[in-house]
N, CA, C and O atoms as CSV, one atom per row, in Angstrom:
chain,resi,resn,atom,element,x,y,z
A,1,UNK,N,N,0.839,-1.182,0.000
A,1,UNK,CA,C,0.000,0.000,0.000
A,1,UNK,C,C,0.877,1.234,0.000
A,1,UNK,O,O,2.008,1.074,0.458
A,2,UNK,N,N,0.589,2.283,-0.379
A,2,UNK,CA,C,1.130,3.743,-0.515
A,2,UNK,C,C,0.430,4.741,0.487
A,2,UNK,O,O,-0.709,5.091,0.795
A,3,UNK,N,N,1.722,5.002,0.821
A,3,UNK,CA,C,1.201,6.434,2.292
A,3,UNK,C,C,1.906,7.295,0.926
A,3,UNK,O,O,2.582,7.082,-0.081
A,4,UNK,N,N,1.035,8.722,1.884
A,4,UNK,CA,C,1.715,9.975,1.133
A,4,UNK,C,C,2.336,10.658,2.472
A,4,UNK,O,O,1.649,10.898,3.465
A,5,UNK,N,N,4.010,10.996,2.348
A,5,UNK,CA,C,4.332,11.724,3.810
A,5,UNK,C,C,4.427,12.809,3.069
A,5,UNK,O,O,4.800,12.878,1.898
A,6,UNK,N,N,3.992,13.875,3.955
A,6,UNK,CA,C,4.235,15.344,4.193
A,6,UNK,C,C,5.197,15.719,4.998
A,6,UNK,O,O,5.087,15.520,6.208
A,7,UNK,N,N,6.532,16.451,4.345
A,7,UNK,CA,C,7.073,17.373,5.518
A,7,UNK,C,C,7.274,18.729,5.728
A,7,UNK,O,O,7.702,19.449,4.826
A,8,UNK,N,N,6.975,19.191,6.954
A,8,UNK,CA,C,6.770,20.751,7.022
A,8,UNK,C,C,8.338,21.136,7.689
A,8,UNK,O,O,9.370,20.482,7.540
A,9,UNK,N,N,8.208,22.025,8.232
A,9,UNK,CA,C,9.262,22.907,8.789
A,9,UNK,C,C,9.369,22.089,10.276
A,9,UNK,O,O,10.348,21.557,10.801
A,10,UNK,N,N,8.270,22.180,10.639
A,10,UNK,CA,C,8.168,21.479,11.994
A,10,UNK,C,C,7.646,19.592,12.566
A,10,UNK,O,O,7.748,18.856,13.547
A,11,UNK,N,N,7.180,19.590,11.415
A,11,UNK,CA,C,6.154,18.135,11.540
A,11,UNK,C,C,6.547,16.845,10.048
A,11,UNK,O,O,6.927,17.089,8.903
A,12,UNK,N,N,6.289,15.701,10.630
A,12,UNK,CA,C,6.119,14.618,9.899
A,12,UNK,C,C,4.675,14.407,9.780
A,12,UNK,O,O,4.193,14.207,10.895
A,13,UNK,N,N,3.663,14.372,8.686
A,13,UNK,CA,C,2.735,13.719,8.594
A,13,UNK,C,C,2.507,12.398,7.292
A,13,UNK,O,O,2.620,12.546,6.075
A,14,UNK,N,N,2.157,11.117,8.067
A,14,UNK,CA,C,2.261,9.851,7.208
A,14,UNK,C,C,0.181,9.740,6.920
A,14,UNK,O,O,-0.644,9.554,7.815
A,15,UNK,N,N,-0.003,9.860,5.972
A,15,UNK,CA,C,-1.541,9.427,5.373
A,15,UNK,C,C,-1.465,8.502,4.183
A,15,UNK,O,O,-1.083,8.526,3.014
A,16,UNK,N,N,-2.101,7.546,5.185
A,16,UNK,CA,C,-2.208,5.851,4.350
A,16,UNK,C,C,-3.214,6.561,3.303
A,16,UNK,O,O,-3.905,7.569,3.456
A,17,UNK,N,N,-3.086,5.811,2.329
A,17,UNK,CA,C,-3.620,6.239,0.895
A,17,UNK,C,C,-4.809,5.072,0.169
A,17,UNK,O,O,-4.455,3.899,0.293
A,18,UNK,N,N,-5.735,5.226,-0.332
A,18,UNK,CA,C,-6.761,4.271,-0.662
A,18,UNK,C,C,-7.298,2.967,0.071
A,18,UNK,O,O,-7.930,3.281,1.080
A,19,UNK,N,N,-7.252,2.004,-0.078
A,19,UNK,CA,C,-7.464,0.934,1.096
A,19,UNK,C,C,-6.482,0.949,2.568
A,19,UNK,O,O,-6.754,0.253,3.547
A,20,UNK,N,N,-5.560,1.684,2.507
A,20,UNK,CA,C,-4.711,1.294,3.756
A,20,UNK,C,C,-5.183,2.198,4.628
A,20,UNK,O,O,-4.970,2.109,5.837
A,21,UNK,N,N,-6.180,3.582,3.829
A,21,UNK,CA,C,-6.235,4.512,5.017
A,21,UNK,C,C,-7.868,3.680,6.097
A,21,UNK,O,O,-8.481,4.112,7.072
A,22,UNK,N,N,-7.983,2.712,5.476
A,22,UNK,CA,C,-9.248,1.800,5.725
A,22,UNK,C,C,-8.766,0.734,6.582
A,22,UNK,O,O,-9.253,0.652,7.709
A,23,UNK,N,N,-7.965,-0.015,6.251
A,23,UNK,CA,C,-6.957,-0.627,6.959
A,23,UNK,C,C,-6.033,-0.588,7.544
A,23,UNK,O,O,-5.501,-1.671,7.788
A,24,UNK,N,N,-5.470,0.506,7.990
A,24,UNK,CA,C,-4.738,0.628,8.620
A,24,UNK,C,C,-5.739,1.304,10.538
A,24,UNK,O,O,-5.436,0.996,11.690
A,25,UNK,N,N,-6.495,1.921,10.202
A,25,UNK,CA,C,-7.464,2.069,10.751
A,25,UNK,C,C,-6.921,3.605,11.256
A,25,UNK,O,O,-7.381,4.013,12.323
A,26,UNK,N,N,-6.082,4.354,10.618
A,26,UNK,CA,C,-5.733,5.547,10.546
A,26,UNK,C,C,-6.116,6.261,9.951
A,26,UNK,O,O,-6.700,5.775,8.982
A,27,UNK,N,N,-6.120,7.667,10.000
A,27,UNK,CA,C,-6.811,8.613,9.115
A,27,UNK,C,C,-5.179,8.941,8.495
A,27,UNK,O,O,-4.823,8.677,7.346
A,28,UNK,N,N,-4.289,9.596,9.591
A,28,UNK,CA,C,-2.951,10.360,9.309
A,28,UNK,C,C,-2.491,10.008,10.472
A,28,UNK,O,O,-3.186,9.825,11.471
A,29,UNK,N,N,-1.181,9.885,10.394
A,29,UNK,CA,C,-0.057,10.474,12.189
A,29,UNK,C,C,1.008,11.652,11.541
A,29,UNK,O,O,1.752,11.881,10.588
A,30,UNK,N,N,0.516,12.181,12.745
A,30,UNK,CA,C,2.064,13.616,12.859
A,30,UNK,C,C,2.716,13.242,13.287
A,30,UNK,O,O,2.413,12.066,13.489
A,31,UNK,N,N,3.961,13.551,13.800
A,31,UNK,CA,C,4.787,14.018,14.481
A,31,UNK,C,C,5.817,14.876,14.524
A,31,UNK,O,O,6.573,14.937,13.555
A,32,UNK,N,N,6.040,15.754,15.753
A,32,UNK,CA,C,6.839,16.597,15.572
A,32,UNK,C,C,8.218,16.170,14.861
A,32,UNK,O,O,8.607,15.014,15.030
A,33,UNK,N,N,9.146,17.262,13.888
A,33,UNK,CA,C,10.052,16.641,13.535
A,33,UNK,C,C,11.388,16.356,14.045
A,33,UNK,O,O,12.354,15.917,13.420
A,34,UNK,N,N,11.293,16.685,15.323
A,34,UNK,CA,C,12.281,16.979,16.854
A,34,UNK,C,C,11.952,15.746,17.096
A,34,UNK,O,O,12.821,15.186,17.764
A,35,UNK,N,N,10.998,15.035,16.815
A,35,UNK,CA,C,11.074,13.194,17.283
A,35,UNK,C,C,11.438,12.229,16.332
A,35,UNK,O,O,11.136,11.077,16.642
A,36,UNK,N,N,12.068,12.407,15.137
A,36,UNK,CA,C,12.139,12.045,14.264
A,36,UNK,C,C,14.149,11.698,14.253
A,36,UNK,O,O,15.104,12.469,14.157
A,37,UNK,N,N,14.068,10.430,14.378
A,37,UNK,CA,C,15.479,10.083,14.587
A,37,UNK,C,C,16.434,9.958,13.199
A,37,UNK,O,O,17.507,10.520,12.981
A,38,UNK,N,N,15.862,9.258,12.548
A,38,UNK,CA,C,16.420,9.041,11.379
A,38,UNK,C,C,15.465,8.303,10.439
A,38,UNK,O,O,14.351,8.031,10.887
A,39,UNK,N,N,15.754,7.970,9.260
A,39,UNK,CA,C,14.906,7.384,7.963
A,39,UNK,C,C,15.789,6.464,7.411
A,39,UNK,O,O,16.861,7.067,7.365
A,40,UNK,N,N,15.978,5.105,6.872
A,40,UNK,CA,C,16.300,4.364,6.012
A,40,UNK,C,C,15.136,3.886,5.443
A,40,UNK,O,O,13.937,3.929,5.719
A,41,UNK,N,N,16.291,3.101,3.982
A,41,UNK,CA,C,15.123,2.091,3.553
A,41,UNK,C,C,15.886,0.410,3.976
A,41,UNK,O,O,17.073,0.098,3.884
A,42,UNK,N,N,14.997,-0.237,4.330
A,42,UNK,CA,C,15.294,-1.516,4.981
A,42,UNK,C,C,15.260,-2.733,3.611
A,42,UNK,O,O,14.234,-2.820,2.937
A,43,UNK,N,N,16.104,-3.351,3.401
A,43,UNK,CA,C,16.116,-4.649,2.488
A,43,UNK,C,C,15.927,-5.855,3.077
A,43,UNK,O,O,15.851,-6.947,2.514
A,44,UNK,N,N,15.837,-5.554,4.512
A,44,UNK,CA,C,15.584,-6.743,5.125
A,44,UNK,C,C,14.812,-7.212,6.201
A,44,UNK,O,O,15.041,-8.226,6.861
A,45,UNK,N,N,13.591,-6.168,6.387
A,45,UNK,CA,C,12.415,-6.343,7.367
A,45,UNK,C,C,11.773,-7.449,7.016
A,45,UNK,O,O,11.801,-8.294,7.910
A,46,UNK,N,N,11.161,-7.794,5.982
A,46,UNK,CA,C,10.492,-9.188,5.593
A,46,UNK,C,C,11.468,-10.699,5.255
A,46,UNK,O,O,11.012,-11.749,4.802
A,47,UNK,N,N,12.721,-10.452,5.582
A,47,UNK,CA,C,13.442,-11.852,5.627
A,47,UNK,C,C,13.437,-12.496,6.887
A,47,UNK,O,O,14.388,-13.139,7.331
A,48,UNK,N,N,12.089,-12.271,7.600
A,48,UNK,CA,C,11.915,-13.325,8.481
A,48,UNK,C,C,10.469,-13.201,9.447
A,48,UNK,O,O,10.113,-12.087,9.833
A,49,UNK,N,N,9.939,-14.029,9.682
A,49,UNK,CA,C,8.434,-13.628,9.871
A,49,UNK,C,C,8.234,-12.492,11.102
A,49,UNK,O,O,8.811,-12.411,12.187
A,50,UNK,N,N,7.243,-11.692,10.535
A,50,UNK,CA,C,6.782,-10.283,11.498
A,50,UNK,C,C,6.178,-11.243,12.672
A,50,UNK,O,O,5.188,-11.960,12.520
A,51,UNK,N,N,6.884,-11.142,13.774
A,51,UNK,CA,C,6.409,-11.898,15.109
A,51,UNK,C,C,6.219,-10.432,16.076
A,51,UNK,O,O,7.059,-9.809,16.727
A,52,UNK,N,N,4.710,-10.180,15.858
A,52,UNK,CA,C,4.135,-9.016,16.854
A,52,UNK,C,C,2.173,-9.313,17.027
A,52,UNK,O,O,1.304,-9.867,16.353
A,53,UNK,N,N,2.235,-8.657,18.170
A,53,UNK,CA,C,0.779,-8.230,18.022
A,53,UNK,C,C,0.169,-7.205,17.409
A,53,UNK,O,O,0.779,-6.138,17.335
A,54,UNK,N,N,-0.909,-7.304,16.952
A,54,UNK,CA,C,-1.705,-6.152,15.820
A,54,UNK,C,C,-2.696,-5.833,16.409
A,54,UNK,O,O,-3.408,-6.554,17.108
A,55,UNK,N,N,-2.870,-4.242,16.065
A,55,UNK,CA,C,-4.108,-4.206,17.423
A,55,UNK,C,C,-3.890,-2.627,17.385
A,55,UNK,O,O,-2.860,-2.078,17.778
A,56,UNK,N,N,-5.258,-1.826,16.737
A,56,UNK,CA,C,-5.996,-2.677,15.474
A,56,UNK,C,C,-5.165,-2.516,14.377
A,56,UNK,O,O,-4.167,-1.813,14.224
A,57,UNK,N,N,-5.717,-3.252,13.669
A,57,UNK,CA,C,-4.574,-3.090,11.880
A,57,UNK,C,C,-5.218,-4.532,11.081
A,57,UNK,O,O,-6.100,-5.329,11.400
A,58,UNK,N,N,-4.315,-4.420,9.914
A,58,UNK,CA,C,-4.846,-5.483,9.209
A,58,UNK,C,C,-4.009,-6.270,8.754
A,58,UNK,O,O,-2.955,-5.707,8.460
A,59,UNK,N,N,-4.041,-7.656,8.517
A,59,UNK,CA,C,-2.529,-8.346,8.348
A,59,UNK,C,C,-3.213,-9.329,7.299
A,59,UNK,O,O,-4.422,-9.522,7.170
A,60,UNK,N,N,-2.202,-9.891,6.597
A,60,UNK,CA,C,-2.304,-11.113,5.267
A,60,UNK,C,C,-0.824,-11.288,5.982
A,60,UNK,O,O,0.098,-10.473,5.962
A,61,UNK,N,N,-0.853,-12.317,6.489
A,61,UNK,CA,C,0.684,-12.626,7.207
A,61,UNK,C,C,0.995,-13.172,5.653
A,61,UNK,O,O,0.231,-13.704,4.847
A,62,UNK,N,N,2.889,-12.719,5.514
A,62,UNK,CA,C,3.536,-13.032,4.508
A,62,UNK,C,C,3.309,-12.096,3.207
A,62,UNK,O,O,4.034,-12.110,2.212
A,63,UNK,N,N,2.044,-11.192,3.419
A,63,UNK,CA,C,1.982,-10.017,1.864
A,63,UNK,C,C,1.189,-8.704,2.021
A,63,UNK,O,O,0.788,-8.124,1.012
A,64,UNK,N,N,0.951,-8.219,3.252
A,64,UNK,CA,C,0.499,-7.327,3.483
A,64,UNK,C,C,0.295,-6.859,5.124
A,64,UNK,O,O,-0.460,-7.548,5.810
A,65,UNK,N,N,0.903,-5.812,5.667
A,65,UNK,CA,C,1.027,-5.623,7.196
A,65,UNK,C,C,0.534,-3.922,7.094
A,65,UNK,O,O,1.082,-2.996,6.496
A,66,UNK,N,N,-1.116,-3.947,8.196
A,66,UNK,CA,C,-1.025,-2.630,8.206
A,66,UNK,C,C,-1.788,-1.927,9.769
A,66,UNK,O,O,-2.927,-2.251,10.104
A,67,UNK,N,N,-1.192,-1.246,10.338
A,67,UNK,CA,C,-1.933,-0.694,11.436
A,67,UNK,C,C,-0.939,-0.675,12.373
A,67,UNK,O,O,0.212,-0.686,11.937
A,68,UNK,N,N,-1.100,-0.651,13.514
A,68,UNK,CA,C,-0.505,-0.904,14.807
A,68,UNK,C,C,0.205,-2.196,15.177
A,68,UNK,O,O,-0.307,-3.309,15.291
A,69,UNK,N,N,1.577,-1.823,15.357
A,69,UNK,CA,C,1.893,-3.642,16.344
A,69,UNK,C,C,2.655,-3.105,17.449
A,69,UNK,O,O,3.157,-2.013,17.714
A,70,UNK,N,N,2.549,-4.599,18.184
A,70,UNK,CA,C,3.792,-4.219,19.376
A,70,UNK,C,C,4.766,-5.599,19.102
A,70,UNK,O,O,4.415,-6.778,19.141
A,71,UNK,N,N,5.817,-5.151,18.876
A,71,UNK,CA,C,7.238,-6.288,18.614
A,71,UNK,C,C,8.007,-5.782,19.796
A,71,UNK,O,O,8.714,-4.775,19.832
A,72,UNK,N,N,7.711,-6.796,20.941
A,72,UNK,CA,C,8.896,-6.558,21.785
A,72,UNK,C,C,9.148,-5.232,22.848
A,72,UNK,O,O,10.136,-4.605,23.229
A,73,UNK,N,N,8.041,-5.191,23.036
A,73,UNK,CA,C,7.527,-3.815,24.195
A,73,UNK,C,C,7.958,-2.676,22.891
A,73,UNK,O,O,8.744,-1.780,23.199
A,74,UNK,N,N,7.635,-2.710,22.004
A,74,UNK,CA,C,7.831,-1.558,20.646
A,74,UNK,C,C,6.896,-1.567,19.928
A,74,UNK,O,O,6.544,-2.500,19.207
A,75,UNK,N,N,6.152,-0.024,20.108
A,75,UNK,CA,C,4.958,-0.047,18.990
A,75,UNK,C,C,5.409,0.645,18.039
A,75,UNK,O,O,6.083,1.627,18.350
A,76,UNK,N,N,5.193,0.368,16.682
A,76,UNK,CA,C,5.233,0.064,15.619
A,76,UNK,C,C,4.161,0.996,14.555
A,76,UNK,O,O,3.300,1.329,15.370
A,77,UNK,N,N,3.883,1.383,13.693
A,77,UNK,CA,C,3.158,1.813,12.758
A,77,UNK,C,C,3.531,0.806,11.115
A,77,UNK,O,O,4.567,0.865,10.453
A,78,UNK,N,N,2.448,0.062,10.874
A,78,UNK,CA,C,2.661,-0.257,9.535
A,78,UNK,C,C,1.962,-0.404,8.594
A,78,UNK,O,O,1.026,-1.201,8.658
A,79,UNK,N,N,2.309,0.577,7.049
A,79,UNK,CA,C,1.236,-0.015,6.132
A,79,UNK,C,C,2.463,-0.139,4.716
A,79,UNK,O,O,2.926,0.708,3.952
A,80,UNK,N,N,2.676,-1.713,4.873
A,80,UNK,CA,C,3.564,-1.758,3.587
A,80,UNK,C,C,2.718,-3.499,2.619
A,80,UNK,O,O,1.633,-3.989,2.932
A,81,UNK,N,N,3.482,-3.927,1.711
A,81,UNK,CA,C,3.331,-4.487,1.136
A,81,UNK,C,C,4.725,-5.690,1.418
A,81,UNK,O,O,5.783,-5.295,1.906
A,82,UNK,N,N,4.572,-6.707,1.148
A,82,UNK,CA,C,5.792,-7.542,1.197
A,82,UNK,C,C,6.773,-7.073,0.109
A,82,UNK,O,O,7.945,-6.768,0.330
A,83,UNK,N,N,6.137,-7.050,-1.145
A,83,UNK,CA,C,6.793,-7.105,-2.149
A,83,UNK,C,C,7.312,-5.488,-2.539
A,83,UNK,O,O,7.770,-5.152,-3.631
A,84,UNK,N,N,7.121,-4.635,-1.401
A,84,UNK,CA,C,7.694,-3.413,-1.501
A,84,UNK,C,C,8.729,-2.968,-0.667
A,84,UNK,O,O,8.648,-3.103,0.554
A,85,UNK,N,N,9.872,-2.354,-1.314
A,85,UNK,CA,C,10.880,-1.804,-0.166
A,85,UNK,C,C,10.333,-0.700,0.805
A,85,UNK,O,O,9.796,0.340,0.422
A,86,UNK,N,N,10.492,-0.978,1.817
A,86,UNK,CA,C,9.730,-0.339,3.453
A,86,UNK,C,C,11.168,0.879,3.587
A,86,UNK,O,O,12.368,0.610,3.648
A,87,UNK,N,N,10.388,2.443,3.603
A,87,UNK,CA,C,10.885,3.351,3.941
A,87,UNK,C,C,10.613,3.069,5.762
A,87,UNK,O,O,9.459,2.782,6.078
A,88,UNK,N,N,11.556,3.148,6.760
A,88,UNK,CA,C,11.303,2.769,8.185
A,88,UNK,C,C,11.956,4.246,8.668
A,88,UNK,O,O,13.087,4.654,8.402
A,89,UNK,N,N,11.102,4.806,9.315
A,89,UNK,CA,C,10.955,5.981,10.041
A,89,UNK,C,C,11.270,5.763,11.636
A,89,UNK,O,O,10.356,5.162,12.201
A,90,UNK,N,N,12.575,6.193,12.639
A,90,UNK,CA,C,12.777,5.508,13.926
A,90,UNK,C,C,12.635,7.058,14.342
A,90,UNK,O,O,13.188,8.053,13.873
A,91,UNK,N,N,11.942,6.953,15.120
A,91,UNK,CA,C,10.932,7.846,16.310
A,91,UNK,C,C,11.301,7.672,17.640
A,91,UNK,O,O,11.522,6.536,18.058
A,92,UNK,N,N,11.464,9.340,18.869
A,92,UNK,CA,C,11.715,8.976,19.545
A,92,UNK,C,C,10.956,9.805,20.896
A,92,UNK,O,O,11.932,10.495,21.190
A,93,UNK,N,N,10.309,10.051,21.514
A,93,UNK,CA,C,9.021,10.212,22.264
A,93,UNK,C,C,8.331,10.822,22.027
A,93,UNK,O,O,8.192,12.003,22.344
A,94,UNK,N,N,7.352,9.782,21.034
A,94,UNK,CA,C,6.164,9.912,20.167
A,94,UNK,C,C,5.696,8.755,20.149
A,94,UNK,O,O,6.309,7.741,20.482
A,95,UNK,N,N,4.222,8.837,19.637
A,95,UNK,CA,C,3.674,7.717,19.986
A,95,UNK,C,C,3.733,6.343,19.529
A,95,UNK,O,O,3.198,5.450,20.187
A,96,UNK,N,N,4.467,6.070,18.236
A,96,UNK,CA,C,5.293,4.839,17.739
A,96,UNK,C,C,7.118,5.173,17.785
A,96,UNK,O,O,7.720,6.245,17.721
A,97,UNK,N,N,7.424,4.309,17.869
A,97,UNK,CA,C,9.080,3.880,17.670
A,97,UNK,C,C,9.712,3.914,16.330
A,97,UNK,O,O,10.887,4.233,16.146
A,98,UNK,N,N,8.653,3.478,15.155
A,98,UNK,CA,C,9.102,2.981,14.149
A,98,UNK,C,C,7.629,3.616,13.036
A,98,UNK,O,O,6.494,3.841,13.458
A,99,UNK,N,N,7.906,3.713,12.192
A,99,UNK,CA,C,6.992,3.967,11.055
A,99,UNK,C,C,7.415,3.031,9.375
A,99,UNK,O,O,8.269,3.412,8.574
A,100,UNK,N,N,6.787,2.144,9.270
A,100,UNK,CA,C,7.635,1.092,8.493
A,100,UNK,C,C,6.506,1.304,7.293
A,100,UNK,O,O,5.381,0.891,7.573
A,101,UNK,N,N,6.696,1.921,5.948
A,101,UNK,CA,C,5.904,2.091,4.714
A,101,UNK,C,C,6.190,1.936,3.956
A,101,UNK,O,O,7.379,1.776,3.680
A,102,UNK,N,N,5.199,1.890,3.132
A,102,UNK,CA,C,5.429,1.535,1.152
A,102,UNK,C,C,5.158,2.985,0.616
A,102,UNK,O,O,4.133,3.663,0.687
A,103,UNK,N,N,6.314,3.242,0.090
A,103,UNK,CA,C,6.283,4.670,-0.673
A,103,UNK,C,C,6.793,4.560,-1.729
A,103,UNK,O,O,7.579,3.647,-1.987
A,104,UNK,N,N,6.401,5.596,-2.669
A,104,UNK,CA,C,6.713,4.935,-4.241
A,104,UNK,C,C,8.473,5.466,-4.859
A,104,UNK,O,O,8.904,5.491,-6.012
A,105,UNK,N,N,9.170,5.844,-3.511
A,105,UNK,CA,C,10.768,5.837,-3.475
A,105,UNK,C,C,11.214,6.104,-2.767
A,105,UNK,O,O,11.396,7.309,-2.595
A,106,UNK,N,N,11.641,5.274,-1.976
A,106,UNK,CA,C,11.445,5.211,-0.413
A,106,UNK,C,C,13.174,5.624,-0.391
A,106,UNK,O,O,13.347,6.280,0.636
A,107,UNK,N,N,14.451,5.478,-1.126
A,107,UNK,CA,C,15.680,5.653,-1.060
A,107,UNK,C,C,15.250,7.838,-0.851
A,107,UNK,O,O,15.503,8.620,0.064
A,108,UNK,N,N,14.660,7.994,-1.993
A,108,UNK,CA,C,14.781,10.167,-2.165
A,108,UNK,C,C,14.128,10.468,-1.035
A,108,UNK,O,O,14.515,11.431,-0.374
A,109,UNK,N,N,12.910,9.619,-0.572
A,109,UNK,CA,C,11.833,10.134,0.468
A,109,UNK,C,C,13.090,9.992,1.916
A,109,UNK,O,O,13.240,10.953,2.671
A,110,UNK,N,N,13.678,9.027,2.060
A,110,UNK,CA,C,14.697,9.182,3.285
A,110,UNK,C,C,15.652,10.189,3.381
A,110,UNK,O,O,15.847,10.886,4.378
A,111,UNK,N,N,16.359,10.260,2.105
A,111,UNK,CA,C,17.444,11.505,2.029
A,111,UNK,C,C,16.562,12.449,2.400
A,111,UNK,O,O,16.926,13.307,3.205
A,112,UNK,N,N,15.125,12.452,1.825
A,112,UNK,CA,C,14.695,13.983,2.108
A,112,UNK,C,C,14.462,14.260,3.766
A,112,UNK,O,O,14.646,15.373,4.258
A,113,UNK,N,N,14.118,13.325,4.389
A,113,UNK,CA,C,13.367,13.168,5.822
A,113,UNK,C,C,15.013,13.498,6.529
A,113,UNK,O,O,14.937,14.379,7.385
A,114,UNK,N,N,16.202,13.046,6.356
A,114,UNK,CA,C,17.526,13.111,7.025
A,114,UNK,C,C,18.059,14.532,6.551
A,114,UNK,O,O,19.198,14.648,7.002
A,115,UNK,N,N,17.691,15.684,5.809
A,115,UNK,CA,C,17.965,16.373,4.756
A,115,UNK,C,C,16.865,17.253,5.794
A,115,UNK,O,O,16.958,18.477,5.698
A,116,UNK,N,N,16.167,16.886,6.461
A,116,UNK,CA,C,15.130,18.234,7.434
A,116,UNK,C,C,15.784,18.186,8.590
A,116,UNK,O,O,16.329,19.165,9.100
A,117,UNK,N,N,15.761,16.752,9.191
A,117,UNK,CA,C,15.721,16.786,10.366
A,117,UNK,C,C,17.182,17.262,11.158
A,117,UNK,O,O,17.384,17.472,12.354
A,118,UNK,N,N,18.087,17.336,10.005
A,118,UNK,CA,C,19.632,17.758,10.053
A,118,UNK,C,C,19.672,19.648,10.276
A,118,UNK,O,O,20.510,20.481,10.621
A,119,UNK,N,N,18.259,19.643,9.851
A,119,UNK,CA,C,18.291,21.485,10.017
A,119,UNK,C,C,17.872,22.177,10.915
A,119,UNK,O,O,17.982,23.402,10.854
């Protein structure tokens, strides 16, 4: 699925896009961009099974992860696709840890997110 992120001067906002904003059971999340640790893109979140609770969100274990989890006393935000490289957003007192998405270039969308939060 495709989020659209917005970034302002001050804020991160992630809005799940067509079915995910349905499934994910989100409308949007902000966050300030003072909580915003860093951005990669991950090649290797799905090389091994997502072992969390979901709650609420929507899951196709193995091809589709979206909503809320907790992995390991760590909540989580997710609306990606298996078969998509996950832009992962690490957050730090705000209300997820992690923001793990399908964006349609998730390598420019990170430079850009490390490229604010550096200012």
């Amino acid at each position: 699925m495709k989020n659209l992120v917005k970034l302002t001067d001050d804020s991160l906002t992630v809005v799940p896009q067509g079915m995910g904003h349905i499934l994910t059971l989100k409308g949007k999340i902000t966050v300030p961009l003072k909580c915003v640790t860093k951005a990669t893109v991950s090649t290797d979140i799905f090389s091994r099974p997502l072992k969390a609770f979901r709650s609420p969100g929507t899951s196709i274990p193995g091809v589709y992860y979206a909503g809320t989890y907790y992995q390991d006393h760590h909540k989580l935000f997710l609306n990606v696709k298996r078969t998509q490289t996950p832009l992962v957003i690490q957050l730090h007192d705000a209300e997820y840890e992690q923001l793990i998405l399908g964006v349609t270039d998730p390598t420019a969308l990170a430079q850009q997110i490390n490229v604010a939060i550096r200012q």
